[in-house]
C-alpha positions as a Python dict, from the first residue, in 0.01 Angstrom:
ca = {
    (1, 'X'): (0, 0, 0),
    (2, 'X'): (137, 268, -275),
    (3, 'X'): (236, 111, -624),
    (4, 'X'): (587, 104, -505),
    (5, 'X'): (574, -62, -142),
    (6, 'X'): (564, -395, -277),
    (7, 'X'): (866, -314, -525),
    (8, 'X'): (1074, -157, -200),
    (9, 'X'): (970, -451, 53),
    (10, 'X'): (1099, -689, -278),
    (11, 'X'): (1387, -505, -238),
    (12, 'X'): (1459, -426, 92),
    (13, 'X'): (1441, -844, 109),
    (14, 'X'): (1686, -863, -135),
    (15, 'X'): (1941, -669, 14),
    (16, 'X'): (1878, -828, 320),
    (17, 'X'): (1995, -1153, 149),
    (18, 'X'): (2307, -982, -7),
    (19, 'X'): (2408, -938, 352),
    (20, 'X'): (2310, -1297, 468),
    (21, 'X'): (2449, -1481, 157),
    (22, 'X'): (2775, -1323, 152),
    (23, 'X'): (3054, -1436, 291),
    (24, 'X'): (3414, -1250, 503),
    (25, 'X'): (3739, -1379, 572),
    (26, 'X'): (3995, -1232, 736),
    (27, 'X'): (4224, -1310, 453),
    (28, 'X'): (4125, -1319, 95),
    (29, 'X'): (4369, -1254, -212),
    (30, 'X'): (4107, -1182, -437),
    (31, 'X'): (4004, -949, -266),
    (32, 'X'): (4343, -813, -168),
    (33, 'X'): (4427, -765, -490),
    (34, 'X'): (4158, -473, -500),
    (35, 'X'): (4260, -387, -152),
    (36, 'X'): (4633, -378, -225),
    (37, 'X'): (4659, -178, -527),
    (38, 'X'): (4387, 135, -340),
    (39, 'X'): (4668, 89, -56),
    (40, 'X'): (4958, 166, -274),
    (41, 'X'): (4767, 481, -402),
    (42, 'X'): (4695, 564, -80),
    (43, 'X'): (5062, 556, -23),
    (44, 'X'): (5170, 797, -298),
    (45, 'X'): (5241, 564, -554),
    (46, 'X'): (5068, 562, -914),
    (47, 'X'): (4890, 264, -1035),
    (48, 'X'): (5060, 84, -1358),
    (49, 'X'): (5380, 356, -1327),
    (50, 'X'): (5510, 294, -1033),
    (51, 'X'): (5343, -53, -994),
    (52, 'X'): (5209, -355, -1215),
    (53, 'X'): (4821, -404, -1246),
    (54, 'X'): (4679, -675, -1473),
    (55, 'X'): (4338, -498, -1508),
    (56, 'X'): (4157, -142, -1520),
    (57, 'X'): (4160, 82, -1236),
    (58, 'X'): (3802, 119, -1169),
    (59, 'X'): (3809, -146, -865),
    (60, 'X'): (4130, -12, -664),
    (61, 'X'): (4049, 337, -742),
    (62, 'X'): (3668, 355, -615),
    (63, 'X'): (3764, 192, -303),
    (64, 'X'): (4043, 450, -298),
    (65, 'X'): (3830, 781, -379),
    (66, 'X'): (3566, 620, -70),
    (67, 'X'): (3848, 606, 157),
    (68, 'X'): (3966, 975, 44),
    (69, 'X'): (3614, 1095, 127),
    (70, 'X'): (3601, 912, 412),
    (71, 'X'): (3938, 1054, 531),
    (72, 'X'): (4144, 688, 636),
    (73, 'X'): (4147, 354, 438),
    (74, 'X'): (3890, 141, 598),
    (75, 'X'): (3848, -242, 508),
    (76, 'X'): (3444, -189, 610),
    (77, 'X'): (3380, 76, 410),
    (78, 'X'): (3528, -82, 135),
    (79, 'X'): (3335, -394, 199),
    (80, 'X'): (3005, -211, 257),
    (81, 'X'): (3084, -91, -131),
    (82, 'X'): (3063, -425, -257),
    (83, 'X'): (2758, -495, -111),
    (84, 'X'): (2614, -153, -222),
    (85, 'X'): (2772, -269, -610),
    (86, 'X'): (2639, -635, -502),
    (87, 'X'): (2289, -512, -415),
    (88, 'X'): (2255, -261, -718),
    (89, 'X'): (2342, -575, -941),
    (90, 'X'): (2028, -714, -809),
    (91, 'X'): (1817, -430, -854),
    (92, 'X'): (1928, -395, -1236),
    (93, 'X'): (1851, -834, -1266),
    (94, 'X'): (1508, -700, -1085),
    (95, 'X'): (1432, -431, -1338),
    (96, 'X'): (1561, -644, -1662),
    (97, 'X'): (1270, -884, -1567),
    (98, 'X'): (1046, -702, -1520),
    (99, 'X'): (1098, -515, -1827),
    (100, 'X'): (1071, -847, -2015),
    (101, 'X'): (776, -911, -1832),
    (102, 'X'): (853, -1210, -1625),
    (103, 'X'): (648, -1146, -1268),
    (104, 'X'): (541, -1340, -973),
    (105, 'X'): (719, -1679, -862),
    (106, 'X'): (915, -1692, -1103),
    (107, 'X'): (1092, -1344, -1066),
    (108, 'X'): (1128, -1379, -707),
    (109, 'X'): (1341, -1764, -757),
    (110, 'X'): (1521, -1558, -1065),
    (111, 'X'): (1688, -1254, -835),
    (112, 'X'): (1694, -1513, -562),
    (113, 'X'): (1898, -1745, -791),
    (114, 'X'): (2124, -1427, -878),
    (115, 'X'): (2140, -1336, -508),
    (116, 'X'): (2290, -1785, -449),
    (117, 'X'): (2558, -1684, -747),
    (118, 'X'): (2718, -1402, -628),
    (119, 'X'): (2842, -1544, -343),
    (120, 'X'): (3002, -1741, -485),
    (121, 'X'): (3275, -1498, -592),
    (122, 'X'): (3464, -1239, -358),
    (123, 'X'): (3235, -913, -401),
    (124, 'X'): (3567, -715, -320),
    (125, 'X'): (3727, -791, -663),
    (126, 'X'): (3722, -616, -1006),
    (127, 'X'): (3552, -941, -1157),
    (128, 'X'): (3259, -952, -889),
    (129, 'X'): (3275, -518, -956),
    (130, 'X'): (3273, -548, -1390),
    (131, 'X'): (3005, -804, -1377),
    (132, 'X'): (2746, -607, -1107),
    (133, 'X'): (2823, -297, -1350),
    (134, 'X'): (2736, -531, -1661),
    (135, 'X'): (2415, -601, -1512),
    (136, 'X'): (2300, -223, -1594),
    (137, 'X'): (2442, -295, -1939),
    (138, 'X'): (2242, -533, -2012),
    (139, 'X'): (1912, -354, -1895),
    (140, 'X'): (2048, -74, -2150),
    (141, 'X'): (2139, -311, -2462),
    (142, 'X'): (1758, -423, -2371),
    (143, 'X'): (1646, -85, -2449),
    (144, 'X'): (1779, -151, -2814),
    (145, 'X'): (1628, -472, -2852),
    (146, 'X'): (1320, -411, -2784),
    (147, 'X'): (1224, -14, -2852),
    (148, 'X'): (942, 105, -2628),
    (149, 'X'): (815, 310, -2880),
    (150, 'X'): (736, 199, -3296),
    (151, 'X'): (951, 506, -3440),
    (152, 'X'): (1261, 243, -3322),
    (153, 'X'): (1559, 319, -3057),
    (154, 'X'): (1712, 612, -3016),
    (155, 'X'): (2104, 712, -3130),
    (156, 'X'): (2143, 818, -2792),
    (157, 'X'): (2024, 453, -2632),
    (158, 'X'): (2294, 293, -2810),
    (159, 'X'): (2522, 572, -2678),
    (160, 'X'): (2435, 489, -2332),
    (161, 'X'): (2439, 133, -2439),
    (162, 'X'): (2814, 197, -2550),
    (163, 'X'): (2914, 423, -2223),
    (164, 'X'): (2769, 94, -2000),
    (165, 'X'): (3014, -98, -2182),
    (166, 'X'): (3276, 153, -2159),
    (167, 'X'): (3218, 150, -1763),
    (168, 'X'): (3262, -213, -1765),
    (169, 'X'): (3568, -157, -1920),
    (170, 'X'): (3685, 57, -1634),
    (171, 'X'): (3675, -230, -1384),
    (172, 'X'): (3778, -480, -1612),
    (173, 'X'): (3938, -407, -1980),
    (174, 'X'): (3824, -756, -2157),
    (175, 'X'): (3515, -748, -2031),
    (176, 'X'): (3382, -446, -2147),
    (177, 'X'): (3587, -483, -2502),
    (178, 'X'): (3422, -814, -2535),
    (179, 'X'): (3066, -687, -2445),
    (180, 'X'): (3104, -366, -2695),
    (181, 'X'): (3196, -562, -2904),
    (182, 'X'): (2903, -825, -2905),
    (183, 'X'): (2647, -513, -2904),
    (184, 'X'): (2785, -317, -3182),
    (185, 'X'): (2804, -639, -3402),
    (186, 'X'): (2415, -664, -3277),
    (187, 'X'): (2393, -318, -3395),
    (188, 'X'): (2524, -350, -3686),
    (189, 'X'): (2329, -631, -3780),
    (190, 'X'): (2004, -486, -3668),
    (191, 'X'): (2107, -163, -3942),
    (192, 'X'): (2244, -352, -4231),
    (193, 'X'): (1930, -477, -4421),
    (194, 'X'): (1849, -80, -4380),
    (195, 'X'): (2203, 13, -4485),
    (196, 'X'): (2156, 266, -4136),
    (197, 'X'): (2512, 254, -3962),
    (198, 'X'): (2438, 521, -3733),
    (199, 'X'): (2297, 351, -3434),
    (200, 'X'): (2637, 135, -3439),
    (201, 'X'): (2858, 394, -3477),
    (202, 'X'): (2677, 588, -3187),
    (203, 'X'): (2794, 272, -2996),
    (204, 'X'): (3071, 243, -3061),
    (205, 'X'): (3135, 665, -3004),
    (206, 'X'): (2954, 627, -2654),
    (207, 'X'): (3269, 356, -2550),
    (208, 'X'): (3513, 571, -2679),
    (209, 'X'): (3412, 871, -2485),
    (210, 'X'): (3412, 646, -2170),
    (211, 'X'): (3735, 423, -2204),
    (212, 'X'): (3969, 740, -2418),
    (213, 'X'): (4054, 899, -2098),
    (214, 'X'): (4223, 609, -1918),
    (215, 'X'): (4525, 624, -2255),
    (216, 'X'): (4521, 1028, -2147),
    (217, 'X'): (4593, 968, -1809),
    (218, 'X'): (4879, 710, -1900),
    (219, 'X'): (5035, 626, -2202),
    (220, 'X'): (4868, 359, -2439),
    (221, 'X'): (5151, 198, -2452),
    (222, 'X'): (5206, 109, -2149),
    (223, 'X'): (4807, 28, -2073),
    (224, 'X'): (4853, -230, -2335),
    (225, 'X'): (5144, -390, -2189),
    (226, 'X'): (5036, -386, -1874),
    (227, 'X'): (4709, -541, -1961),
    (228, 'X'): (4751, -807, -2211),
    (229, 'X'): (5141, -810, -2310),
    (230, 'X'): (5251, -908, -1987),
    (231, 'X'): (4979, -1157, -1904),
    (232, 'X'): (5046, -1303, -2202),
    (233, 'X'): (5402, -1327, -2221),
    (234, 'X'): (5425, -1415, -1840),
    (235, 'X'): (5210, -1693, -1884),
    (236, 'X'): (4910, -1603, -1703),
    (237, 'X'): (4710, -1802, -1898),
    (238, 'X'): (4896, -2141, -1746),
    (239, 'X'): (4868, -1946, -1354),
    (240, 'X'): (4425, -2009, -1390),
    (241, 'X'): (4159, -2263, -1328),
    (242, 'X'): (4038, -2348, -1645),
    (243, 'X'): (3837, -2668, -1628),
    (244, 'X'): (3742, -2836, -1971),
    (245, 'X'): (3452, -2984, -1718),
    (246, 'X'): (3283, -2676, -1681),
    (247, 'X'): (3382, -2501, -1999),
    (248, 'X'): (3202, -2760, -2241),
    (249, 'X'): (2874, -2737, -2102),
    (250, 'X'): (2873, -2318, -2055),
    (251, 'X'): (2944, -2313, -2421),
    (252, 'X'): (2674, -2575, -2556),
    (253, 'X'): (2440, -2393, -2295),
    (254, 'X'): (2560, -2031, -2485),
    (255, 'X'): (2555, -2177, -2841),
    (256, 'X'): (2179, -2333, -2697),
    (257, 'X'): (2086, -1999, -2636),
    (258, 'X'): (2144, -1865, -2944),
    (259, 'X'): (2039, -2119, -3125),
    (260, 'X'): (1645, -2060, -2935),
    (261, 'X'): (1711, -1707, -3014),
    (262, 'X'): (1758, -1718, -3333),
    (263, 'X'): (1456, -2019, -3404),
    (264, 'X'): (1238, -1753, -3211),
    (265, 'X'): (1361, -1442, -3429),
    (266, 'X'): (1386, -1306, -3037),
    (267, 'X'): (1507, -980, -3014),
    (268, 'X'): (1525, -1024, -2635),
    (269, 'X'): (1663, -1363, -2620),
    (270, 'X'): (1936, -1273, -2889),
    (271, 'X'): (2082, -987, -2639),
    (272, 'X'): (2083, -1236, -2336),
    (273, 'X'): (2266, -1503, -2554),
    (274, 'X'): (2525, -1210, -2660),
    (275, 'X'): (2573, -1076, -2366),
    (276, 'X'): (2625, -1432, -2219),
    (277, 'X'): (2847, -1520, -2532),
    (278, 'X'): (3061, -1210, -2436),
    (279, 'X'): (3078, -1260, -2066),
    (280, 'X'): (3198, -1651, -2146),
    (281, 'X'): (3474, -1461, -2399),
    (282, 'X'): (3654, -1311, -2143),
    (283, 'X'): (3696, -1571, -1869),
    (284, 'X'): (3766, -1816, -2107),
    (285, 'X'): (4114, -1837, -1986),
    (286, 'X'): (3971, -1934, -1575),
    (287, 'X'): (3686, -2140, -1676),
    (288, 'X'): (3609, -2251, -1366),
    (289, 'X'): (3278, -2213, -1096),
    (290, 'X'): (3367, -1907, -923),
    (291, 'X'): (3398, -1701, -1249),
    (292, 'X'): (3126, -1857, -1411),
    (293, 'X'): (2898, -1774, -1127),
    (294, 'X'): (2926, -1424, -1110),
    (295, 'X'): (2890, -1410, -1540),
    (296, 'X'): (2594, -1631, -1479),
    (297, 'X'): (2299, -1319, -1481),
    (298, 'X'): (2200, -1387, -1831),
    (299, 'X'): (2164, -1753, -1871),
    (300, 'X'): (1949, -1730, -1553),
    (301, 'X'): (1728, -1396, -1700),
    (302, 'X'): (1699, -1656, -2000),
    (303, 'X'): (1607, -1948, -1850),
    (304, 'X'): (1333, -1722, -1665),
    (305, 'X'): (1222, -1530, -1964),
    (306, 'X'): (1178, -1885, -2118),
    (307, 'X'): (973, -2027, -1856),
    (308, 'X'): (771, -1757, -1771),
    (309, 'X'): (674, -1782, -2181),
    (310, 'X'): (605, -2154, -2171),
    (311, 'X'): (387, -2084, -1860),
    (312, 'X'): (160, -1840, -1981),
    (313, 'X'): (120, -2038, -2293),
    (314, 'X'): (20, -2279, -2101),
    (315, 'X'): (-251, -2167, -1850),
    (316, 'X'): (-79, -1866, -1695),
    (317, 'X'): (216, -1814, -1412),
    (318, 'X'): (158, -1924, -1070),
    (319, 'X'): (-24, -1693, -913),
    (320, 'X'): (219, -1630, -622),
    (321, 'X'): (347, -1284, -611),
    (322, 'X'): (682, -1197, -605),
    (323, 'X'): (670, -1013, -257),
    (324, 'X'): (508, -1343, -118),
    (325, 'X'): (777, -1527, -252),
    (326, 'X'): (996, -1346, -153),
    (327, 'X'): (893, -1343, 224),
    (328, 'X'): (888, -1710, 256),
    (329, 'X'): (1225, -1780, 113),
    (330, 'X'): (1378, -1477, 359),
    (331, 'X'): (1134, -1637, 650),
    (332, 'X'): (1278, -1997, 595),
    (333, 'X'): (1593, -1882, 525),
    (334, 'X'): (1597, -1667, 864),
    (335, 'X'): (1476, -1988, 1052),
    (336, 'X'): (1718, -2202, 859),
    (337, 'X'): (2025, -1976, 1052),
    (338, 'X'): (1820, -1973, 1442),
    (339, 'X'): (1729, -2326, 1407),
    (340, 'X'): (2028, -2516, 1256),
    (341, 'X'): (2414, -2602, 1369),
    (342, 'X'): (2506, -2560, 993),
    (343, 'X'): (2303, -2226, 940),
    (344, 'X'): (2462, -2064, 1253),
    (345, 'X'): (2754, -2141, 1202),
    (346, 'X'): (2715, -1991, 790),
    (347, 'X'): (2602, -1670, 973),
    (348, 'X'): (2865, -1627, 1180),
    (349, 'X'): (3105, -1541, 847),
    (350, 'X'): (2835, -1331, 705),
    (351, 'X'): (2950, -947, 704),
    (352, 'X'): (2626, -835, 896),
    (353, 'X'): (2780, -1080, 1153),
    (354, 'X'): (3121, -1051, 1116),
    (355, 'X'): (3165, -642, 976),
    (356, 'X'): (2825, -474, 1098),
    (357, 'X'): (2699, -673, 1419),
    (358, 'X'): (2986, -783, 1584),
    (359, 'X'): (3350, -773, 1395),
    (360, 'X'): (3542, -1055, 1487),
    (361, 'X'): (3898, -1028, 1648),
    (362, 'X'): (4160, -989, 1400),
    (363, 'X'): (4387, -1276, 1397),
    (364, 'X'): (4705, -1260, 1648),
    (365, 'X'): (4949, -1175, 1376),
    (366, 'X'): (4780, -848, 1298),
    (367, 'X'): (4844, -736, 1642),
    (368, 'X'): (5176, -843, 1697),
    (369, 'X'): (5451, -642, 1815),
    (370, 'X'): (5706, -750, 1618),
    (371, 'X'): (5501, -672, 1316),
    (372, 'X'): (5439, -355, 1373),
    (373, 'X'): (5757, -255, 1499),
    (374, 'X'): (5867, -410, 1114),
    (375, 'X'): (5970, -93, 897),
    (376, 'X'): (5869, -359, 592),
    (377, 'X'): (5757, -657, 484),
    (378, 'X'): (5710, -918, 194),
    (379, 'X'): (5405, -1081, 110),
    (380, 'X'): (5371, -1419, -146),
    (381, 'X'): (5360, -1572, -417),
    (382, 'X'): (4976, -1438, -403),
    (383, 'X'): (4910, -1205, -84),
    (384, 'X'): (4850, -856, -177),
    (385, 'X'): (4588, -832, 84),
    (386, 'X'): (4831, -852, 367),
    (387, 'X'): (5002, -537, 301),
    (388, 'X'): (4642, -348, 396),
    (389, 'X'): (4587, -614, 662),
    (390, 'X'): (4897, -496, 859),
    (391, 'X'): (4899, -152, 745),
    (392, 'X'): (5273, -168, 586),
    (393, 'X'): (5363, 29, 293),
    (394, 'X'): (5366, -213, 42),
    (395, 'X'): (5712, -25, -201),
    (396, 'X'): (5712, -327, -467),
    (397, 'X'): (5642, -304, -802),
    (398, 'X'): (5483, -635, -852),
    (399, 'X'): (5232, -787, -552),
    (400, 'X'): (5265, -1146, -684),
    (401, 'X'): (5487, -1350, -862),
    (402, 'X'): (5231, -1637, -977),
    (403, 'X'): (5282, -1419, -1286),
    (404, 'X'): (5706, -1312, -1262),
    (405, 'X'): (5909, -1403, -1523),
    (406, 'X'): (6284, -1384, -1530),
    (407, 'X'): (6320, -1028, -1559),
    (408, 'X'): (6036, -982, -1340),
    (409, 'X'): (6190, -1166, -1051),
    (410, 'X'): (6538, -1000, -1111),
    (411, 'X'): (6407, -671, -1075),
    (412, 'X'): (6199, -749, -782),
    (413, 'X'): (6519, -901, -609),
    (414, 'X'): (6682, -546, -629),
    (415, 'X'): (6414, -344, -486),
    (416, 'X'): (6373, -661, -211),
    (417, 'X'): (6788, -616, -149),
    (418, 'X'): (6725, -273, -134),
    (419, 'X'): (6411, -256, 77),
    (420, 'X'): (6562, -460, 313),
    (421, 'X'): (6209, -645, 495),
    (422, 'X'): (6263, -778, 834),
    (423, 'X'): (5972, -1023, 781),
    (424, 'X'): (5830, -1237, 460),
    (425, 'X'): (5471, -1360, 486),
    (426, 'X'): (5421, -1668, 217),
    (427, 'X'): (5131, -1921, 166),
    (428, 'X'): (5202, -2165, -93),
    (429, 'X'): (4899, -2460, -7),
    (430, 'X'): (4631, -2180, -163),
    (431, 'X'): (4854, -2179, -514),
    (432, 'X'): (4942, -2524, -504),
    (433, 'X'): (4663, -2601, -804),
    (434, 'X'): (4870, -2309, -1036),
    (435, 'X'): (5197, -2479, -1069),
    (436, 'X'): (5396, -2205, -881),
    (437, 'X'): (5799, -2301, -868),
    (438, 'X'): (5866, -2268, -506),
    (439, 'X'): (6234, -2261, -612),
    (440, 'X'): (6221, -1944, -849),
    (441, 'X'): (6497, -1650, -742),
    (442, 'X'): (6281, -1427, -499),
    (443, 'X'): (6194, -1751, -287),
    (444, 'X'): (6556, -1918, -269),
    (445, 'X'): (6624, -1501, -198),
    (446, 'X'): (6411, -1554, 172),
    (447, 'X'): (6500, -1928, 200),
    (448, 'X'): (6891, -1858, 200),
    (449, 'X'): (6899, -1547, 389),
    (450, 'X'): (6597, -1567, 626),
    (451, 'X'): (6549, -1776, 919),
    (452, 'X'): (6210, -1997, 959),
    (453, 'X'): (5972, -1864, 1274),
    (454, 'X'): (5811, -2163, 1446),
    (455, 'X'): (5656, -2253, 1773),
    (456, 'X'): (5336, -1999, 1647),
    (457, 'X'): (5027, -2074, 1496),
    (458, 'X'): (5025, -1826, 1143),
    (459, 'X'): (4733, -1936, 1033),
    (460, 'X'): (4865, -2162, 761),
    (461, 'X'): (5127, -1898, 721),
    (462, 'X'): (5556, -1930, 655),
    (463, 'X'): (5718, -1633, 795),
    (464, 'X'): (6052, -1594, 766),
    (465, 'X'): (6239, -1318, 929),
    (466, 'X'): (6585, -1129, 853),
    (467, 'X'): (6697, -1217, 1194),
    (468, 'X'): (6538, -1455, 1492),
    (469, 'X'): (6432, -1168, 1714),
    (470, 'X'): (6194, -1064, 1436),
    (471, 'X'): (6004, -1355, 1503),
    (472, 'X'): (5648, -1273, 1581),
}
């Protein structure tokens, strides 16, 4: 076998996995949010000017520029991009251990521990998209750490370390500040005893060069206020899952990691703990298991690095290759889905089931007549998805209003009064943990002048229409 079969069968495994592990629903609002915002460009309409985004356009805009090649928005080809992003996540966790020389075992249970996290997450989603892109960051910021060569790193590796972060920043703003931010302070640290700034700088000019295009396209202004003003203001911050449960213990493990990194003088453990530090910066607002799954790459690259150390320190790694190890999880996870109730039945939501092998009927509503006849609808408090699920032109400025203040819901009650929808979609149970006031303006607006549909099964659904024959 060539040098690089057992690398591509490690692989090919892997990606395998990605399509086992994952999961599809036929409705998913974090994933409609992505979905929602490439449909309203695909309509005509121009993301942050003609409607409100909370993050970067990276996410809506690659799904959009796929469907533009591919000549008609598709919800499979935008799912089979997340699993491409998904799987090159796992090849850049694959290539950061081995370039800090953990093998065997213990890098096959590593990637296969990354491959259990992701899941965890909707792929489809610019948080599940910035953290698969910081993946390659951190195999750059690596290259800084730890120089290949004695003369030192080059200015252009913290360039490209700096343009990573910049491209991180492109599916999600606070992310990539936060993770510039944490390598250029590394950088600067690194330089200071040497009084050589350069290397920094060259960071920080590689971000700039990647992110100072977005405030050419659209004013910087109204970037800003679109991506932390209104959040802010809006109270965003009280709309998430924070959970003091989980947040404790992910920042004693981060401060733990640091703390070994800097008893160890470890170059390489010191960029794993910043990078972690950084990724536990920006989701400190929706501390919660989901999130902190998908920012989990580093602790688990650190935990393996550290392990792998202790090992060979203490008689050598296992001896188990990483292909082997490989096989028998995929062979026992393969049997686990034949053989069991509870594995079929996890297969049958996977996407090779569901989107490749055999795609499963789309619910009743989709199809309906009524529906489609519908020149427009509403979907809320939080269902962008459903305006690309029923193909309707989706002509509001906001998609939610978990996050809708006053002057938010006034103005959103003019275009509604204007638009005229015969039918309103809402789902309230999947909010009910983010304090959403069923009684703001735009829901007494479809409660007072809508009639209730009954005697169908939505799907957990309220649907109100403008007039009892628009009933589905």
């Amino acid at each position: 076998m060539p040098p690089t079969g057992p690398a591509l069968f490690f692989l090919a495994s892997s990606f395998f996995l990605t399509l086992l592990l994952q999961r599809s629903y036929a409705i998913n609002s974090d994933e409609g949010y992505t979905l929602n915002a490439a449909w309203q460009v695909w309509n005509g309409m121009r993301m942050y000017d003609d409607f409100r985004q909370f993050v970067a356009p990276g996410s809506a805009y690659s799904v959009y520029l796929l469907w533009s090649v591919l000549g008609s928005p598709s919800y499979l080809a935008a799912r089979l991009l997340s699993l491409v992003f998904s799987f090159s996540s796992t090849t850049a966790v694959y290539l950061v251990l081995r370039r800090v020389g953990v093998r065997g075992i213990n890098l096959a249970f590593s990637v296969f521990a990354w491959l259990v996290a992701c899941p965890v997450y909707a792929l489809l989603n610019h948080n599940s998209f910035s953290s698969f892109a910081a993946t390659w960051f951190l195999l750059l910021f690596l290259r800084i750490a730890v120089p290949r060569t004695d003369r030192g790193p080059k200015l252009v590796d913290h360039a490209l370390v700096g343009a990573a972060a910049g491209v991180v920043f492109l599916f999600l703003q606070t992310k990539g500040l936060f993770l510039a931010l944490g390598a250029a302070a590394f950088a600067f640290s690194a330089g200071a005893k040497r009084r050589e700034f350069r290397p920094g700088l060259a960071l920080v000019g590689g971000f700039i060069v990647v992110v100072a295009p977005l405030f050419v396209i659209w004013s910087p202004a109204l970037l800003v206020r679109q991506w932390f003003v209104i959040p802010l203001t809006g109270n965003y911050l009280g709309h998430t899952g924070a959970s003091v449960a989980i947040a404790i213990p992910s920042v004693l493990l981060t401060c733990g990691m640091g703390w070994v990194a800097l008893r160890r003088a470890d170059r390489v453990l010191g960029a794993l703990a910043v990078t972690q530090a950084a990724l536990l910066a920006c989701m400190s607002h929706n501390m919660e298991i989901h999130h902190l799954a998908i920012n989990s790459f580093p602790a688990i690259i650190f935990a393996s690095l550290v392990i792998h150390e202790r090992l060979a320190r203490n008689g050598g790694p296992a001896r188990l290759s990483a292909e082997a190890a490989m096989a028998i999880v995929l062979a026992a996870f393969v049997v686990a889905l034949v053989a069991t109730p509870v594995g079929r039945d996890f297969f049958t939501f996977s996407p090779l089931y569901v989107d490749i092998l055999k795609r499963r009927p789309r619910p009743t509503l989709f199809s309906n007549r009524r529906v489609a006849e519908a020149h427009a609808i509403y979907a809320g408090p939080f269902l962008p998805g459903l305006y690309f699920e029923l193909k309707k032109k989706n002509p509001y400025f906001v998609s939610e209003t978990i996050v809708c203040n006053d002057d938010c819901q006034r103005r959103l009650l003019d275009q509604l009064s204007a638009v005229k929808p015969e039918l309103a979609f809402f789902h309230y149970e999947m909010i009910r943990d983010l304090g959403y006031d069923q009684n703001s303006p735009v829901d007494l607006y479809f409660r007072q002048r809508y009639v209730g549909c009954h005697g169908q099964n939505y799907g957990g659904l309220i649907v109100r229409a403008s007039d009892p024959s628009w009933c589905p």
